[in-house]
C-alpha positions in Angstrom: 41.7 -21.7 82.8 40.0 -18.6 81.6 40.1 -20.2 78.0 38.5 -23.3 79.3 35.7 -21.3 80.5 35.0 -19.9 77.6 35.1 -22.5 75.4 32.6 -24.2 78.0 30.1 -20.8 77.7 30.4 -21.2 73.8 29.1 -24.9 73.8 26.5 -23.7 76.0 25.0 -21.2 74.1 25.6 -23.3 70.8 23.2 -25.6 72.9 20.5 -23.5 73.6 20.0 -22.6 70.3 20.1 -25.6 68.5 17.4 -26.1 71.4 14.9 -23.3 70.2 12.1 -24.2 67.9 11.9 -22.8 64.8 8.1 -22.1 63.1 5.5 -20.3 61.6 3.3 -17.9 62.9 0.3 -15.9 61.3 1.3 -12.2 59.8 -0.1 -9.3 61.6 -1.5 -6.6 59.2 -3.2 -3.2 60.4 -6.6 -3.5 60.4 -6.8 0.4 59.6 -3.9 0.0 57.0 -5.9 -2.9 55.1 -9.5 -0.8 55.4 -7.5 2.0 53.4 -5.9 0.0 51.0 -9.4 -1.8 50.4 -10.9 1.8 50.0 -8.2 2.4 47.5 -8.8 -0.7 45.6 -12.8 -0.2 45.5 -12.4 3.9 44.0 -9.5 2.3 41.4 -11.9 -0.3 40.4 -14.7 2.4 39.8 -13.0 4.6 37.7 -11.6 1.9 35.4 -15.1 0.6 35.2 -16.2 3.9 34.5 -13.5 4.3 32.0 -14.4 1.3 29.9 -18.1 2.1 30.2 -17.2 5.6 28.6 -15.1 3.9 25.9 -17.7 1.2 25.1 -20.0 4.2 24.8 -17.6 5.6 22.0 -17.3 2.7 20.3 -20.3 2.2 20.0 -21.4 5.8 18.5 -18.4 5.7 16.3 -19.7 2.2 14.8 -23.2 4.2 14.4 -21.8 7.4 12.9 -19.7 4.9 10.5 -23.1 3.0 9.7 -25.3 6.4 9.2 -22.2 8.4 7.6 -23.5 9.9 3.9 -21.3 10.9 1.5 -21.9 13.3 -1.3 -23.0 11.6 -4.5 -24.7 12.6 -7.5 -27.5 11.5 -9.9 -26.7 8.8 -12.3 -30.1 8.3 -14.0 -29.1 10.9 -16.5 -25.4 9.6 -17.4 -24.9 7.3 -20.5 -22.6 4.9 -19.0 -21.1 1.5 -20.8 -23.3 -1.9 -20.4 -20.2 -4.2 -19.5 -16.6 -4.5 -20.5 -17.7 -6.2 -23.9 -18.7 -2.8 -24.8 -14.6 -2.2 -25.1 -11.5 -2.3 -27.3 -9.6 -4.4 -24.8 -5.9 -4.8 -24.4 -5.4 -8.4 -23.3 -4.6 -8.6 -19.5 -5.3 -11.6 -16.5 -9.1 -11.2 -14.8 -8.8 -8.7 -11.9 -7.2 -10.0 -8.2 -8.0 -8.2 -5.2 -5.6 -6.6 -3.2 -7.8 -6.8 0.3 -6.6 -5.5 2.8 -3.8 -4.3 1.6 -1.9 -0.8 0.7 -0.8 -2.4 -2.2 -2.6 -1.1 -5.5 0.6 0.0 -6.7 2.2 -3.7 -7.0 -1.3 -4.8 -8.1 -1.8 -2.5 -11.2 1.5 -2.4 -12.2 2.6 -6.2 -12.2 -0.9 -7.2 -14.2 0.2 -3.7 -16.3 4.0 -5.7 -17.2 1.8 -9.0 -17.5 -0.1 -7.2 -20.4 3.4 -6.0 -21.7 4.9 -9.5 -21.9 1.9 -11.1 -24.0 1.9 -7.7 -26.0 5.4 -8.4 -27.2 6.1 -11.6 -26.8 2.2 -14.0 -26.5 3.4 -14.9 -23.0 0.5 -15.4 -20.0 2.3 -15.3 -17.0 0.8 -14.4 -14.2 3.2 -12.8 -11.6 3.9 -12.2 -8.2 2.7 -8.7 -6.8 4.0 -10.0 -3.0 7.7 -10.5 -4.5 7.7 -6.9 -5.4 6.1 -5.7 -1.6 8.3 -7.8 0.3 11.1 -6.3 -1.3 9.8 -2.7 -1.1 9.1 -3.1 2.5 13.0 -3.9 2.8 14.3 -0.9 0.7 11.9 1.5 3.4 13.2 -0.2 5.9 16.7 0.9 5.1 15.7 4.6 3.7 14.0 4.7 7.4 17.2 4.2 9.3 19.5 5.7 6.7 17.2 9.0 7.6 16.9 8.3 11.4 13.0 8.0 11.5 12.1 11.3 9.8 9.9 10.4 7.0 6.8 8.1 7.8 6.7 4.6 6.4 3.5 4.0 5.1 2.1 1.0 2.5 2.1 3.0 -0.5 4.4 3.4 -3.4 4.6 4.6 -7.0 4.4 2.1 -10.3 8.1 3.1 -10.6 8.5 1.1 -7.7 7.9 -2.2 -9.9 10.2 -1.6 -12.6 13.1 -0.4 -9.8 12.6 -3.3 -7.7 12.8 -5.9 -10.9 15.4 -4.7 -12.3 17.3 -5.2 -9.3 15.9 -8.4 -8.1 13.9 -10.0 -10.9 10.3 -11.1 -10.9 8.4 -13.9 -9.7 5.3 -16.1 -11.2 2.4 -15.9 -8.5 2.5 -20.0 -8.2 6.5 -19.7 -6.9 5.3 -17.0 -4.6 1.5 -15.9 -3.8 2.8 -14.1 -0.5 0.0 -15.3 1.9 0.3 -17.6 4.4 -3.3 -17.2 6.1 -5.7 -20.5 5.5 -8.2 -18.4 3.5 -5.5 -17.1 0.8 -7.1 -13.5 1.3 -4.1 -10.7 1.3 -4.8 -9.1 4.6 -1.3 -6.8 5.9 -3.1 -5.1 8.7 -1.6 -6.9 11.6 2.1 -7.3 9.6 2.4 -3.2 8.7 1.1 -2.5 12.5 4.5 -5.2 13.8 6.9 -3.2 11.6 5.3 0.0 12.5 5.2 -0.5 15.8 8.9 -2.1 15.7 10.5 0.7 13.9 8.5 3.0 16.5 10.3 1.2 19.0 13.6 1.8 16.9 13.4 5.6 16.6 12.6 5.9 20.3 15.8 3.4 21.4 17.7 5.3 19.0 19.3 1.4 17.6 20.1 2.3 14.0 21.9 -0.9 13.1 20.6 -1.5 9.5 21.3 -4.8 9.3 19.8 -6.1 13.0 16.8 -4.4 11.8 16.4 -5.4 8.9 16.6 -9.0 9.6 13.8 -8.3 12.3 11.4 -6.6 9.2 12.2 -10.1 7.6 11.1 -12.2 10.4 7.9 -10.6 10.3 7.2 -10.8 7.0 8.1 -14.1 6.9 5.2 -15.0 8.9 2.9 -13.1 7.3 4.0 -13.5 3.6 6.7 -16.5 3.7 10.0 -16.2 2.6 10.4 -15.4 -1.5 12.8 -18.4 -3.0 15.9 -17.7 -4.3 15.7 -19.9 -7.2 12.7 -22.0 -8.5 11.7 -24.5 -11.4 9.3 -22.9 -14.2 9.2 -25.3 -17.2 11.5 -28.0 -16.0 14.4 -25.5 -15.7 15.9 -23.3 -12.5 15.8 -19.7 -12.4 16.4 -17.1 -10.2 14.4 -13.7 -10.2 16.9 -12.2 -12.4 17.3 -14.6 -14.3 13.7 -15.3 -15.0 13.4 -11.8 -15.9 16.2 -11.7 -18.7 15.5 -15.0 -20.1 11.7 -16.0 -19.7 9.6 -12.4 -19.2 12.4 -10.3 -21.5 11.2 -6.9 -20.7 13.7 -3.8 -20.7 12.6 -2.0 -17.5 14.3 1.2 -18.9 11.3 1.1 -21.9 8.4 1.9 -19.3 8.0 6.1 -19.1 6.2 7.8 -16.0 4.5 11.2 -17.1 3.1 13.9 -15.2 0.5 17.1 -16.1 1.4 19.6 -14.1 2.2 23.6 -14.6 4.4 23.6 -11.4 7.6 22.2 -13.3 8.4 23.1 -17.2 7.0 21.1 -20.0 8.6 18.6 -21.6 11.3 17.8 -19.2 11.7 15.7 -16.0 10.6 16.8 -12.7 9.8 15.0 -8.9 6.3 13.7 -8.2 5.9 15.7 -4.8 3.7 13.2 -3.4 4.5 10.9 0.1 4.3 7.4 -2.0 7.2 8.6 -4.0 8.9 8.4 -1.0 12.6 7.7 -2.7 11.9 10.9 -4.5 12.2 10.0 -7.9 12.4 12.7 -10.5 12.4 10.8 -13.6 8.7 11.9 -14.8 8.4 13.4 -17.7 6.2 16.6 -17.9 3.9 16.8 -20.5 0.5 19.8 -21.1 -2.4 18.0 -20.0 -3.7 17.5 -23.9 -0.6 15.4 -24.8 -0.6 13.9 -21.7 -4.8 12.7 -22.7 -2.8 11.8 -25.9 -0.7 9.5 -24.6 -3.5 7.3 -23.2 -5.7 7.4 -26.3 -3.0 6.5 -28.4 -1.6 3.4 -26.3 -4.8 2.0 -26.2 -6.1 2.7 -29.6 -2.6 0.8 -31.0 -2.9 -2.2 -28.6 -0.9 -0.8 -25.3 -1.6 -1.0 -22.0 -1.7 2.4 -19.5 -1.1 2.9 -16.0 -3.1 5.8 -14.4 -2.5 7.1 -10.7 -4.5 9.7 -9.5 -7.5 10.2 -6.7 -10.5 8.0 -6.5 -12.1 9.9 -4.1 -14.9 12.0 -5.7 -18.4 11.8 -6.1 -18.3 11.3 -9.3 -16.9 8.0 -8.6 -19.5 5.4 -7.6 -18.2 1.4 -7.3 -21.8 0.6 -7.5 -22.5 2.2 -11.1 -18.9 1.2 -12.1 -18.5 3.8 -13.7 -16.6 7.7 -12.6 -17.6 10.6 -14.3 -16.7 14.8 -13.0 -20.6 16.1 -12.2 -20.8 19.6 -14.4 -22.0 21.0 -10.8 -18.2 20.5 -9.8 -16.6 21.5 -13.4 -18.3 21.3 -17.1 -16.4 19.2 -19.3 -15.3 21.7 -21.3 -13.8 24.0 -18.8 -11.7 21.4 -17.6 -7.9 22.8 -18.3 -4.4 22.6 -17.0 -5.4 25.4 -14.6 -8.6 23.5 -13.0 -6.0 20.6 -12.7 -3.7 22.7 -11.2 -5.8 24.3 -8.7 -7.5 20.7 -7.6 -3.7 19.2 -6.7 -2.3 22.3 -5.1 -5.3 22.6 -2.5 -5.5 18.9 -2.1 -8.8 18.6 -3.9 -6.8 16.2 -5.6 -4.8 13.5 -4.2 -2.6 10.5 -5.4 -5.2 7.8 -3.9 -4.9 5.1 -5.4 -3.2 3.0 -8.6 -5.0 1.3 -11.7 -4.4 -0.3 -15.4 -6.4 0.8 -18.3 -6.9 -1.9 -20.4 -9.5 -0.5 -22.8 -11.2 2.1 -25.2 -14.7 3.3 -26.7 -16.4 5.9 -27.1 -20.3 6.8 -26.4 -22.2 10.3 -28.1 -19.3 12.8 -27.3 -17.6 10.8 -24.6 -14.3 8.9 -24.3 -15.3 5.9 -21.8 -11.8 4.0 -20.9 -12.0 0.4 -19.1 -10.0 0.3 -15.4 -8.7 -2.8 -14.1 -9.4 -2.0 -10.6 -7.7 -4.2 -7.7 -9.3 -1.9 -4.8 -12.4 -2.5 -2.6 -14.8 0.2 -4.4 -14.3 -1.8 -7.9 -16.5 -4.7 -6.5 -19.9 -3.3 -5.3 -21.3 -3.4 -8.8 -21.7 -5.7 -11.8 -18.4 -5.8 -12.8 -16.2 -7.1 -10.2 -12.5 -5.9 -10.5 -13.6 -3.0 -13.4 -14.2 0.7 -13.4 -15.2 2.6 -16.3 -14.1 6.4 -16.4 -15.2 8.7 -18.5 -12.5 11.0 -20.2 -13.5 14.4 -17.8 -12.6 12.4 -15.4 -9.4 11.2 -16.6 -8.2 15.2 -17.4 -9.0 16.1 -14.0 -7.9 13.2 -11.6 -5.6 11.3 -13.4 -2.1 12.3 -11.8 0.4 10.4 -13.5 0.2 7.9 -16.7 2.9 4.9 -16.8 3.6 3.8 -20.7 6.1 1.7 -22.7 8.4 4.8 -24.7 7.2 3.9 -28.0 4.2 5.4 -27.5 5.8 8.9 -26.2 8.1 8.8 -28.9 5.8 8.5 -31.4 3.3 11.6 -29.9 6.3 13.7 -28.2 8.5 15.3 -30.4 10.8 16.5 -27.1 10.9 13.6 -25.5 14.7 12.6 -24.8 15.8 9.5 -26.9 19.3 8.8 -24.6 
């Protein structure tokens, strides 16, 4: 009985509330709650409003500093400077290409530098790839930045050493198998690429992932869409190469000919020593030290027998003015003929000095009393005057600023007497 009952009270209650409606009613909120929160809102709003107001402000003055910004300068209407590149004894070489927007005067100066090499020897043109050799150095930073866990910055910038390391390792390119820009207007532009890596390996560091290979393949996916992905073999001629292979049998340069010399007093003379300078970022010591009079040697010879010269140094003087072409060291800084090893020395070791910026000389004259030499130029600053793509410096210049010279070894052979022949 008493399980009858409750079975019976069960179906019951099941009924009633399978009888009860089920529905929506309005939600109830605290009208002094809300007034609050809308308070809140209304003073969060404000600031940010104020915020961007202030930041617009800034903007805006540091768009008008940048416009009114004046720079020192000196007064050219007394300097003897070359008409035009005619003026020259010109090593043959391709017309100047911009780099843009780029950190890239490095790959710039020294691929049209090995251009001028291969017609030297052998009465090749070729033009080459300078995005090849980039997208390869971005790969190599890459792994020094995880083998070293983040510690050294990776900037854009790198040596002309660079080059002939990264060719002989992986060959060379034409520019027409690779040109390395994707973007509609063909203009190099790596802004938005470097900031992705940077920001990625940022992101990296932080996470502490140090798997080389998963980020690695990420660098390559962004590059990829900025620069496309080099081929691994290509048709020049009717027949298939590959980069090494191109460089053996088509280009035929030795990258072990090509010497990189320094002037400085901090390491002995006439023996190899580091460049100490953040591009050299692999740390290569295999520069060759030479007094600062050999070392102007080297560059008058090479160009007065029919070789090419790469010259690193800063670009960032007065005496350096895009619009005149031309760059020149103002006697109120230095006269000409106090211009030593010492004044060099001094100038690098305060930073007066600094390894700015990568170029190719690719000719020779001379006006009263002055060496004038002729600067293929792939930066910005070479285009504001006459002479797209050219700079002329005059030889004060070159003893003061120019940093490093990059040369085939015939030429040091010839002039050094020390040099190492092994």
């Amino acid at each position: 009985m008493k399980k009858v009952l409750a079975a019976l009270a069960i179906a019951l209650i099941g009924g009633l509330l399978t009888a009860q409606e089920l529905k929506y009613r309005p939600a109830v909120y605290d009208s002094t709650l809300e007034a609050l929160k809308d308070f809140n809102e209304e003073i969060i709003d404000q600031r940010e409003a104020e915020t961007d107001r202030i930041r617009d402000f800034l903007e805006e003055q540091s768009e008008l500093d940048r416009i009114q910004k004046q720079v020192l300068a000196i007064d050219w209407s007394d300097i003897r400077i070359p008409e035009s590149p005619a003026d020259f004894q010109q090593v043959w070489h391709f017309p100047p290409t911009r780099q843009y927007l780029t950190g890239a005067c490095w790959s710039f100066a020294t691929t049209s530098f090995l251009e001028a090499e291969v017609n030297r020897l052998y009465g090749k043109k070729i033009k080459m790839s300078e995005m090849f050799t980039v997208y390869h150095e971005y790969l190599l930073k890459t792994s020094h930045f995880v083998a070293e866990r983040g510690e050294k910055s990776f900037g854009q910038g790198s040596e002309a050493n660079a080059v002939t390391r990264i060719w002989r390792q992986f060959g060379a390119i034409p520019r027409n198998q690779y040109p390395g820009v994707l973007a509609e207007d063909g203009l190099f532009n790596h802004k938005l690429m470097y900031k992705e890596i940077d920001d990625y390996l940022e992101w990296v560091s932080q996470a502490d992932l140090w798997d080389e290979e998963s980020v690695l393949n990420t660098v390559r996916v962004i590059m990829h869409r900025y620069l496309g992905q080099p081929p691994e073999h290509f048709i020049y001629d009717g027949i298939e190469y590959r980069p090494t292979a191109f460089l053996e049998e088509v280009l035929w340069l030795d990258m072990d000919d090509y010497v990189n010399l320094l002037s400085t007093s901090k390491f002995p003379f006439y023996s190899n020593c580091e460049f100490q300078v953040p591009d050299n970022w692999w740390e290569s010591g295999d520069y060759f030290n030479l007094p600062l009079d050999d070392f102007y040697a080297v560059l008058k010879t090479a160009l007065d027998n029919g070789y090419s010269v790469l010259l690193g140094g800063d670009v960032s003087e007065p005496g350096l003015e895009g619009a005149y072409d031309s760059a020149v060291i103002p006697v109120w800084d230095i006269p000409p003929d106090e211009i030593n090893q010492a004044a060099r020395e001094l100038r690098f070791y305060n930073e007066a000095t600094t390894d700015d910026h990568l170029l190719h000389a690719v000719g020779y004259t001379r006006i009263g009393r002055d060496d004038w030499f002729l600067v293929k130029d792939s930066g910005s600053g070479a285009y504001r005057g006459k002479h797209a793509g050219y700079m002329f410096y005059r030889g004060d210049y070159v003893r003061l600023k120019t940093l490093t010279l990059t040369v085939h070894r015939d030429i040091v052979v010839q002039l050094v007497k020390d040099y190492p022949l092994d």
